[in-house]
C-alpha beads as a LAMMPS data file, in Angstrom:
LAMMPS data file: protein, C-alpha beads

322 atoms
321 bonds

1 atom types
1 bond types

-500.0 500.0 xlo xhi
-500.0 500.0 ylo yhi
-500.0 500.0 zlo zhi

Masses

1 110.0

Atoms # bond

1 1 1 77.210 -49.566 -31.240
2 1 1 73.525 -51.115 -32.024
3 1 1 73.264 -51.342 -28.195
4 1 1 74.084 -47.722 -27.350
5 1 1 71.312 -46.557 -30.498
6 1 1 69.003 -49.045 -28.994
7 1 1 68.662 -47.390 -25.410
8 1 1 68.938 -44.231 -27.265
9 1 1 66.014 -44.448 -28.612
10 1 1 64.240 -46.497 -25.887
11 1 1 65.088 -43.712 -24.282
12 1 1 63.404 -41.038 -26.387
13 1 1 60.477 -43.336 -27.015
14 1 1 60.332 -43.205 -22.795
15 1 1 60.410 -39.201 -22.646
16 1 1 57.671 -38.960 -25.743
17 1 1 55.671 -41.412 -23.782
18 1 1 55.939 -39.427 -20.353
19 1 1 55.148 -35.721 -22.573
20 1 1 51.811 -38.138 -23.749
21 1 1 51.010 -39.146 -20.053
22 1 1 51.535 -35.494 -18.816
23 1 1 49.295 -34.359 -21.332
24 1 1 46.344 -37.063 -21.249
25 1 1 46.821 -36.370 -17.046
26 1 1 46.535 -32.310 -17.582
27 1 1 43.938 -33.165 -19.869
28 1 1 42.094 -35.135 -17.489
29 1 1 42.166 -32.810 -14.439
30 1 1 41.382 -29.848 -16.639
31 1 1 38.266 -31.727 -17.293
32 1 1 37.328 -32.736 -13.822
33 1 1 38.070 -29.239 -13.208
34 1 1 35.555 -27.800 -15.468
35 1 1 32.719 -30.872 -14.374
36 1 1 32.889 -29.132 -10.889
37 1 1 32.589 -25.774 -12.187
38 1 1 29.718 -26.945 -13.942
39 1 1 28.445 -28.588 -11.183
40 1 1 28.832 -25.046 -9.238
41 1 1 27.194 -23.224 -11.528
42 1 1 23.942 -25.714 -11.631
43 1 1 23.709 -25.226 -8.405
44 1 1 23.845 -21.405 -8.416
45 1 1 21.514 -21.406 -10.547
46 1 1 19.394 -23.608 -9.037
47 1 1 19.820 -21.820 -5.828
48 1 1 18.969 -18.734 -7.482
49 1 1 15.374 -19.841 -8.970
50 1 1 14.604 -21.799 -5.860
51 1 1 15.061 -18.550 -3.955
52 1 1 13.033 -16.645 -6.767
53 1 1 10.392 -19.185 -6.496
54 1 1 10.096 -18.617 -2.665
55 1 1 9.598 -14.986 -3.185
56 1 1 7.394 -14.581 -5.479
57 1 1 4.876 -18.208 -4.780
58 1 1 2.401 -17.474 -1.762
59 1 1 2.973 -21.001 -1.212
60 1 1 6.335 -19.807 0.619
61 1 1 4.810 -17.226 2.324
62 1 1 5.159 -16.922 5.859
63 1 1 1.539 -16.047 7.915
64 1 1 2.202 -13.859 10.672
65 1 1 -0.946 -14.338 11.928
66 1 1 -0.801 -17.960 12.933
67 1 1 -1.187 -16.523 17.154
68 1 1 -2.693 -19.126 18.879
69 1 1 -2.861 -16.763 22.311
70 1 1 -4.903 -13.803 22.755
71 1 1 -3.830 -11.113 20.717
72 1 1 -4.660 -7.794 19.499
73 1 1 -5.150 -7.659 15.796
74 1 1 -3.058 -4.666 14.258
75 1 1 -3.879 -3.422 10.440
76 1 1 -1.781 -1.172 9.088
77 1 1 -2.919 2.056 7.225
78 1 1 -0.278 4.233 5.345
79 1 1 -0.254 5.967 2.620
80 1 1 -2.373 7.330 0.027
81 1 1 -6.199 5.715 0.176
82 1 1 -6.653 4.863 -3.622
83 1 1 -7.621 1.589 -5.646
84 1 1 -4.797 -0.266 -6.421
85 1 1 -2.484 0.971 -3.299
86 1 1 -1.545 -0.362 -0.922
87 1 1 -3.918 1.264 1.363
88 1 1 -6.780 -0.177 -0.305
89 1 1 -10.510 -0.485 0.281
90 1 1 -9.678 -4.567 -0.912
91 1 1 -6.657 -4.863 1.363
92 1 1 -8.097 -3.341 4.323
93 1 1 -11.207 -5.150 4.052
94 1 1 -9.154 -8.599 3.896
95 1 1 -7.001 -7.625 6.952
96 1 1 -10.035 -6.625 8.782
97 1 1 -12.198 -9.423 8.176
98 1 1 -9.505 -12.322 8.986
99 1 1 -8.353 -10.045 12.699
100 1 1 -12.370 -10.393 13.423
101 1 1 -12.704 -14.146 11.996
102 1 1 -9.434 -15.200 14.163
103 1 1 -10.617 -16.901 17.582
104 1 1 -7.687 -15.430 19.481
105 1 1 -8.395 -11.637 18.504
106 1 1 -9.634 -9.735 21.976
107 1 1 -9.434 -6.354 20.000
108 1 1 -8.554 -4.803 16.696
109 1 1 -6.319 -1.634 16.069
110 1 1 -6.363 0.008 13.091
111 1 1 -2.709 2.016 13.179
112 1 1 -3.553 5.192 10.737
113 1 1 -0.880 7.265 8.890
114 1 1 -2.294 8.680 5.558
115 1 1 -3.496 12.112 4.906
116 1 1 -6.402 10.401 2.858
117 1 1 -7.107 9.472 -0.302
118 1 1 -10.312 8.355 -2.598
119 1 1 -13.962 9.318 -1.147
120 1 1 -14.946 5.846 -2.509
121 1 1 -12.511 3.677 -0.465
122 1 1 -13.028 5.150 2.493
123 1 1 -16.181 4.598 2.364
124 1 1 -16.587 0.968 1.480
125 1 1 -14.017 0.596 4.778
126 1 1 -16.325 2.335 7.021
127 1 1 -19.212 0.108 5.715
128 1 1 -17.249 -3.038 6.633
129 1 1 -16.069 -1.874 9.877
130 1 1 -19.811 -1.052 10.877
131 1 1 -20.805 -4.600 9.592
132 1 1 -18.083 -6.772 11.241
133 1 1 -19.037 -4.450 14.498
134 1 1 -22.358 -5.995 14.198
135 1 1 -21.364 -9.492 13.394
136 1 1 -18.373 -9.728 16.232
137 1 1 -19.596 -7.198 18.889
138 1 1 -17.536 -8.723 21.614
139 1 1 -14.582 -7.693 19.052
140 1 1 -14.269 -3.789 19.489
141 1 1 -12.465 -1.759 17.015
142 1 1 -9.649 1.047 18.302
143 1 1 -8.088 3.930 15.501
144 1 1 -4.526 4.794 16.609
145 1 1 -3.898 7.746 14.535
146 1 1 -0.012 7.970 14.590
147 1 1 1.903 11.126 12.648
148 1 1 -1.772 12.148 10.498
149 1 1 -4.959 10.650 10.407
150 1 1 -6.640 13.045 7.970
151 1 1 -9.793 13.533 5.249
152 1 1 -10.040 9.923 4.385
153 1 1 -7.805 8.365 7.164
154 1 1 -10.170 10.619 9.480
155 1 1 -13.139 8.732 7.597
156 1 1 -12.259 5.433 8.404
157 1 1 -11.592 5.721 11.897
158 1 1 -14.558 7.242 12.788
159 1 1 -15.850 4.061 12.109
160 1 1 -14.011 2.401 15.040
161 1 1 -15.428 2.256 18.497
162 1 1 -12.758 4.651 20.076
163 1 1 -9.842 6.717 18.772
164 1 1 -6.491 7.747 20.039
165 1 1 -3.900 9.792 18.869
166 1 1 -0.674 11.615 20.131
167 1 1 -0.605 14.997 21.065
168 1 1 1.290 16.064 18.375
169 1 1 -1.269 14.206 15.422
170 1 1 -2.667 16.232 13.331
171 1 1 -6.416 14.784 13.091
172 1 1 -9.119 16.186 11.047
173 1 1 -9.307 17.541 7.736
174 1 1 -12.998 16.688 7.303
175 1 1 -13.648 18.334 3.793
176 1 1 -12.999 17.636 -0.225
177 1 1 -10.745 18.247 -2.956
178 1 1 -10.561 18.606 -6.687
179 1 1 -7.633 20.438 -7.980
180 1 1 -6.114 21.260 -11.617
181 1 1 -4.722 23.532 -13.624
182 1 1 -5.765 26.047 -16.489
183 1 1 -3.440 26.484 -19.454
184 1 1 -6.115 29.119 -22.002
185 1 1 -3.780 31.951 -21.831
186 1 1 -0.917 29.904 -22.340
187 1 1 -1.997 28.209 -25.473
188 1 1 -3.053 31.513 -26.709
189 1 1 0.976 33.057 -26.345
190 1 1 2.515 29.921 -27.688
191 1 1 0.020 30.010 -31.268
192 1 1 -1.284 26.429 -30.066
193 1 1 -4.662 25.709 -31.427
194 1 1 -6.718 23.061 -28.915
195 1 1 -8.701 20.723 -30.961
196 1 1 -11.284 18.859 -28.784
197 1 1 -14.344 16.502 -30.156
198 1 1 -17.059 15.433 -27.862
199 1 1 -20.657 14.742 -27.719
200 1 1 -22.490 16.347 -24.662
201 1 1 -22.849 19.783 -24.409
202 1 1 -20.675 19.648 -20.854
203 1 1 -18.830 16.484 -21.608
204 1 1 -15.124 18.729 -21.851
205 1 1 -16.529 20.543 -18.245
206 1 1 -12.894 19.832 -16.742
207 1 1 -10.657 19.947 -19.848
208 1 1 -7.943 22.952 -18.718
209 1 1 -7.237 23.931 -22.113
210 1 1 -10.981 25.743 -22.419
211 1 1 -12.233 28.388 -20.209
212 1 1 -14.232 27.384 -17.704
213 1 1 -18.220 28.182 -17.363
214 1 1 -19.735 29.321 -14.618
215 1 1 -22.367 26.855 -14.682
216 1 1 -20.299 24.107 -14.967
217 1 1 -18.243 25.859 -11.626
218 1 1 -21.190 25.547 -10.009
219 1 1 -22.411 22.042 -11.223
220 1 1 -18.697 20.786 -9.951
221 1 1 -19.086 22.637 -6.985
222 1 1 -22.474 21.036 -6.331
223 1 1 -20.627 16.985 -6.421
224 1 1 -18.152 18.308 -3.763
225 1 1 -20.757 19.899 -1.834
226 1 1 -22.481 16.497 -1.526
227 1 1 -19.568 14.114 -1.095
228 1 1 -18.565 16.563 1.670
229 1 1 -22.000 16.313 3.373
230 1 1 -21.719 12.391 2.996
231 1 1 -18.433 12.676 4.943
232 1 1 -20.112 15.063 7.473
233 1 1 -22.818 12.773 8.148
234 1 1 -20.756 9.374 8.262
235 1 1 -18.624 11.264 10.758
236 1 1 -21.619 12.356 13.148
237 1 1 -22.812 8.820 13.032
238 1 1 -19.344 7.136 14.109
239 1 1 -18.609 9.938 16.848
240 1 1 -22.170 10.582 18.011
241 1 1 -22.607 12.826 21.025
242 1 1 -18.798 12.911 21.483
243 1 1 -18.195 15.463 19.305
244 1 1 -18.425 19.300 20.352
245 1 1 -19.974 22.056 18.688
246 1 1 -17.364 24.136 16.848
247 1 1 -18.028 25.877 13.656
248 1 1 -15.143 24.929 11.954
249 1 1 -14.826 21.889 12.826
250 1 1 -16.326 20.203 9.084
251 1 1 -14.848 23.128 7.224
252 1 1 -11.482 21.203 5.985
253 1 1 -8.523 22.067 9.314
254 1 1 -6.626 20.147 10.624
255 1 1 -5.963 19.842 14.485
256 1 1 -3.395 18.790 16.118
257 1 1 -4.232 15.476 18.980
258 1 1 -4.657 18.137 21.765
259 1 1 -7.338 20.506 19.923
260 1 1 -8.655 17.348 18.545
261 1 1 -9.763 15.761 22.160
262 1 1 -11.480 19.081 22.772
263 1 1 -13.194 18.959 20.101
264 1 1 -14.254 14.926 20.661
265 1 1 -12.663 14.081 17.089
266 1 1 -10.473 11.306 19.328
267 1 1 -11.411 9.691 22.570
268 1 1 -7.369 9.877 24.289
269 1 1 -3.862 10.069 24.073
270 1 1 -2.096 6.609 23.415
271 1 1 -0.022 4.579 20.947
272 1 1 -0.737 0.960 19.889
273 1 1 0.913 -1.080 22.272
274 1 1 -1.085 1.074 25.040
275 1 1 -4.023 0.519 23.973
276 1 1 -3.442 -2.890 23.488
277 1 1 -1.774 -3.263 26.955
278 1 1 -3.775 -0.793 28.738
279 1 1 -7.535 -0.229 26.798
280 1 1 -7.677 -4.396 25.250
281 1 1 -5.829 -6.443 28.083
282 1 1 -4.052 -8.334 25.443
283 1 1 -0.067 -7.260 24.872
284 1 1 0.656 -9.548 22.399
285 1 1 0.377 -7.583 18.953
286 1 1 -0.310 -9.829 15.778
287 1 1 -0.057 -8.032 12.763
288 1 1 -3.023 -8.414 10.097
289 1 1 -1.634 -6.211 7.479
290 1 1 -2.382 -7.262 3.648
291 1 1 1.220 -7.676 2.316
292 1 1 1.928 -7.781 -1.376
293 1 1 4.214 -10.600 -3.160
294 1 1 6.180 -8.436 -5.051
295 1 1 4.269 -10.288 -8.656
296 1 1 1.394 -7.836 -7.319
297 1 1 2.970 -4.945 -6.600
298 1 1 4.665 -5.370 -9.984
299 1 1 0.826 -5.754 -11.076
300 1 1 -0.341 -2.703 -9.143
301 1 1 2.111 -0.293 -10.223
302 1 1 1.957 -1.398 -14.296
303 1 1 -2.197 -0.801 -13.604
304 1 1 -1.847 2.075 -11.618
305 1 1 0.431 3.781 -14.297
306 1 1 -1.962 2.958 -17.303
307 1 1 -4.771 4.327 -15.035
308 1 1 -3.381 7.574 -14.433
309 1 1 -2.456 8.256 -17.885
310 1 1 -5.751 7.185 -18.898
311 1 1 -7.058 9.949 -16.450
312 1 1 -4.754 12.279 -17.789
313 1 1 -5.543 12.015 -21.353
314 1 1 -9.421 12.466 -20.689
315 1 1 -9.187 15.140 -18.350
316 1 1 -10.591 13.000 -15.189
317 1 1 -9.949 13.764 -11.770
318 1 1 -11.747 12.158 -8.994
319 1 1 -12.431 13.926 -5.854
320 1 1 -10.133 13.383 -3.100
321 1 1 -10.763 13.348 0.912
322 1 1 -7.508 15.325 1.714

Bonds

1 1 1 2
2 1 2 3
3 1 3 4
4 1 4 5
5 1 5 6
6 1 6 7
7 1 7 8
8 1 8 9
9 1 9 10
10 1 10 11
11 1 11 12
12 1 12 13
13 1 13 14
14 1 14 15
15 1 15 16
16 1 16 17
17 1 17 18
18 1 18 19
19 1 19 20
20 1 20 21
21 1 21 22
22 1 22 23
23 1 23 24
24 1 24 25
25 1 25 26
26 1 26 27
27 1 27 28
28 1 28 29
29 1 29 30
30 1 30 31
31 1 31 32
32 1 32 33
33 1 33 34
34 1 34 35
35 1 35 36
36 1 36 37
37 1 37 38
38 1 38 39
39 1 39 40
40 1 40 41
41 1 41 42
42 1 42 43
43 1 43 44
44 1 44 45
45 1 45 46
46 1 46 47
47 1 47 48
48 1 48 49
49 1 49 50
50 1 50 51
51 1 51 52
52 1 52 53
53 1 53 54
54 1 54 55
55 1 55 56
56 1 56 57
57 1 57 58
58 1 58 59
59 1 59 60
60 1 60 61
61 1 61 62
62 1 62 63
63 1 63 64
64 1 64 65
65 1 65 66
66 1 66 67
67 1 67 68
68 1 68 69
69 1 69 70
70 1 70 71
71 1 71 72
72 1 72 73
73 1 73 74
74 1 74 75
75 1 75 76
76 1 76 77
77 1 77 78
78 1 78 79
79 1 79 80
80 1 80 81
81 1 81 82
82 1 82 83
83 1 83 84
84 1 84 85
85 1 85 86
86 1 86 87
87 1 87 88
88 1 88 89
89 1 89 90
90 1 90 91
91 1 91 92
92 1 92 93
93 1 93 94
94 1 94 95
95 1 95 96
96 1 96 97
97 1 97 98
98 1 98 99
99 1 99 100
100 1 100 101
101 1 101 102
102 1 102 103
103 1 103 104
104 1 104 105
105 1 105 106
106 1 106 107
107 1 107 108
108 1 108 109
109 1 109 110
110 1 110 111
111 1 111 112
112 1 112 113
113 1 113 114
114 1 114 115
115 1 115 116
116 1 116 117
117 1 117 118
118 1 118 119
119 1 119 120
120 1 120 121
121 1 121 122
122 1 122 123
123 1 123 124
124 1 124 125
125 1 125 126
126 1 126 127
127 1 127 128
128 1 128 129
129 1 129 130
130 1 130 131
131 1 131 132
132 1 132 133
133 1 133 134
134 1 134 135
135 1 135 136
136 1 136 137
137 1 137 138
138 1 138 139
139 1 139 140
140 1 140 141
141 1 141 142
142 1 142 143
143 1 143 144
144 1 144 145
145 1 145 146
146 1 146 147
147 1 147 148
148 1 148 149
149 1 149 150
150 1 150 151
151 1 151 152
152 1 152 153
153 1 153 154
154 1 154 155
155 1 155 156
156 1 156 157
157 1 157 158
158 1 158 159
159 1 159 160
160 1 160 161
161 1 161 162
162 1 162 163
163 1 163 164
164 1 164 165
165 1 165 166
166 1 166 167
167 1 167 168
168 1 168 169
169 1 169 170
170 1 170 171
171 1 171 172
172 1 172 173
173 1 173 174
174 1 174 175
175 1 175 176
176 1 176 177
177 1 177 178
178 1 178 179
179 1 179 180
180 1 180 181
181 1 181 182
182 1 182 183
183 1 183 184
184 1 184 185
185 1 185 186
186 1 186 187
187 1 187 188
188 1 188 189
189 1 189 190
190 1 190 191
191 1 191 192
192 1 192 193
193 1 193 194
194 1 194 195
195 1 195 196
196 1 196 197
197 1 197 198
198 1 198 199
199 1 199 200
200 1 200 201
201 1 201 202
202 1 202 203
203 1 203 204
204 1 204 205
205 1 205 206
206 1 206 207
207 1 207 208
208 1 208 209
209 1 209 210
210 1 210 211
211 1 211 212
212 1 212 213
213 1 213 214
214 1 214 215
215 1 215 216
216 1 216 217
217 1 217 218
218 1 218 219
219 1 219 220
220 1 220 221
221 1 221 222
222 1 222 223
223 1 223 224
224 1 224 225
225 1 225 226
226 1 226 227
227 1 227 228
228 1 228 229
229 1 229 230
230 1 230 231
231 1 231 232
232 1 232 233
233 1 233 234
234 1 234 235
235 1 235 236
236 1 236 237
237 1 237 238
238 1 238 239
239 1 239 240
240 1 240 241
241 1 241 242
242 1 242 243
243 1 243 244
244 1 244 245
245 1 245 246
246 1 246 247
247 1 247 248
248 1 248 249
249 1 249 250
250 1 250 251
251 1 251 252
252 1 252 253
253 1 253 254
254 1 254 255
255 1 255 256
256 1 256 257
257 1 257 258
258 1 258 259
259 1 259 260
260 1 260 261
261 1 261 262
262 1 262 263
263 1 263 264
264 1 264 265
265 1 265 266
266 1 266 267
267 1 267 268
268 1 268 269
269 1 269 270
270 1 270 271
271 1 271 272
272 1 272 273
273 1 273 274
274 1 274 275
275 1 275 276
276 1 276 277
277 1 277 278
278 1 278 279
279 1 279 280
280 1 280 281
281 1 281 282
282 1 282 283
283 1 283 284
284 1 284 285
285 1 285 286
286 1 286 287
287 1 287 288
288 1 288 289
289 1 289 290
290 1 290 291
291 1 291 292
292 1 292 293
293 1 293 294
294 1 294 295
295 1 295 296
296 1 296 297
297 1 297 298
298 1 298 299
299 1 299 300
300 1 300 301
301 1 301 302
302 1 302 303
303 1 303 304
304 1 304 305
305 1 305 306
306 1 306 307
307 1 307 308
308 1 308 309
309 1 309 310
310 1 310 311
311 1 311 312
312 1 312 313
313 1 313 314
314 1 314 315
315 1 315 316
316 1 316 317
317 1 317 318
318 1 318 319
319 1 319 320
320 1 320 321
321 1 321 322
């Protein structure tokens, strides 16, 4: 009888034991379990800021300039010309001067699609074109004016040594801008009173809550007239005898390519890779172009935005080459 209570309980005391083993064993793979999700996860995440590192350090970036045959240089310019965009006076100028400082660069072409942009920018581009022509004259300069080469765009390439375009560009727009809007009457029906304090007699001259005065008209008038003629003349010296006597051809059109080689505003028909095939000798395109890390186009946009509402608030609007 003692025997059979004996294995009995041996018995029970076996199966209790066995439950404790299964458990202690779940426990343990349930641990090792959630060590290699953890170990997954580190990774991941160390994946992830490795990756985030890459993009945004220049010290990942990849130069696609590193050529080491002959080459043409290509610089890209789209877009609005304005500070702070990414066509630039600052970016172009640094794409421009390493294509003419690179050994390997038989020719530079500067691939234009912007209707314009910023008198000021334009300008300081032309400048440096003119001076690296002088530095590296063996290094000649080529505008390839793609969908619109216009007002500013049109400013910078008449910089370069020759032009070409499609037939189809539209090329020209050599004139100047200031637009706005006047809200007097509107105020007036909505029983909004416009409360403006200022020292200068002529210091609210562009506010468009206040009439304007015909003397300021004139004054503002007067600016334009004189950035235009700055255009004119930076134009004449670029294109020299090549251009043809029209008399609208500074008055602010646009042509299209074909009325533009008439007119000697471009010097052919031809895209990029024939003009580096056919007018450089040297197929191989490198591309130049300034590219932001996305930090600084983060940077650009916050700066740009605070600009404009700056602007906005005082009542400032720059004159524009479009």
């Amino acid at each position: 009888m003692l025997d059979r209570e004996q294995a009995s309980r041996e018995a029970e005391s076996g199966k209790a034991w066995e439950v404790i083993e299964r458990t202690m064993l779940a426990s343990v793979q349930e641990q090792r379990r959630a060590r290699r999700w953890g170990i997954f996860f580190k990774l991941l995440v160390f994946v992830y800021l490795f990756g985030a590192i890459a993009l945004f350090s220049p010290l990942f970036s990849v130069d696609g300039t590193a050529a080491m045959e002959p080459h043409t240089a290509v610089i890209e310019l789209r877009g609005p010309i304005a500070d702070q965009q990414e066509a630039s006076a600052d970016n172009l100028i640094t794409s421009l001067r390493e294509a003419f400082e690179d050994d390997n660069t038989r020719g530079v072409v500067l691939r234009i699609n912007s209707p314009g942009g910023s008198p000021v920018q334009s300008g300081y581009v032309y400048d440096e074109i003119v001076r690296l022509r002088g530095l590296h004259p063996e290094t000649r300069v080529y505008a390839v004016i793609t969908d619109i080469g216009a007002s500013g765009a049109y400013y910078i390439a008449a910089a370069a040594d020759e032009i070409y375009a499609d037939k189809a560009s539209l090329v020209g727009s050599i004139g100047v801008t200031a637009a706005g809007f006047g809200f007097v009457e509107t105020l007036d029906k909505l029983g909004v009173e416009r409360r403006v304090y200022a020292s200068g007699d002529h210091k609210t001259f562009l506010d468009p809550f206040q009439p304007e005065k015909p003397e300021e008209t004139e004054f503002w008038q007067d600016v334009l007239g004189t950035v235009h003629q700055q255009f004119i003349t930076q134009v004449k010296a670029g294109r020299g005898e090549r251009l043809k006597e029209h008399p609208d051809l500074f008055s602010g059109l646009i042509w299209s390519g074909e009325q533009a080689l008439g007119l000697g505003l471009i010097d052919g028909f031809g895209s990029t890779s024939e003009v580096a095939r056919d007018v450089i000798g040297a197929e191989e395109l490198v591309d130049f172009t300034h590219r932001e890390s996305p930090i600084e186009r983060f940077a650009r946009q916050i700066g740009a935005s605070m600009g404009n509402t700056l602007a906005t608030h005082l009542g400032l609007s720059a004159p524009l080459l479009r």
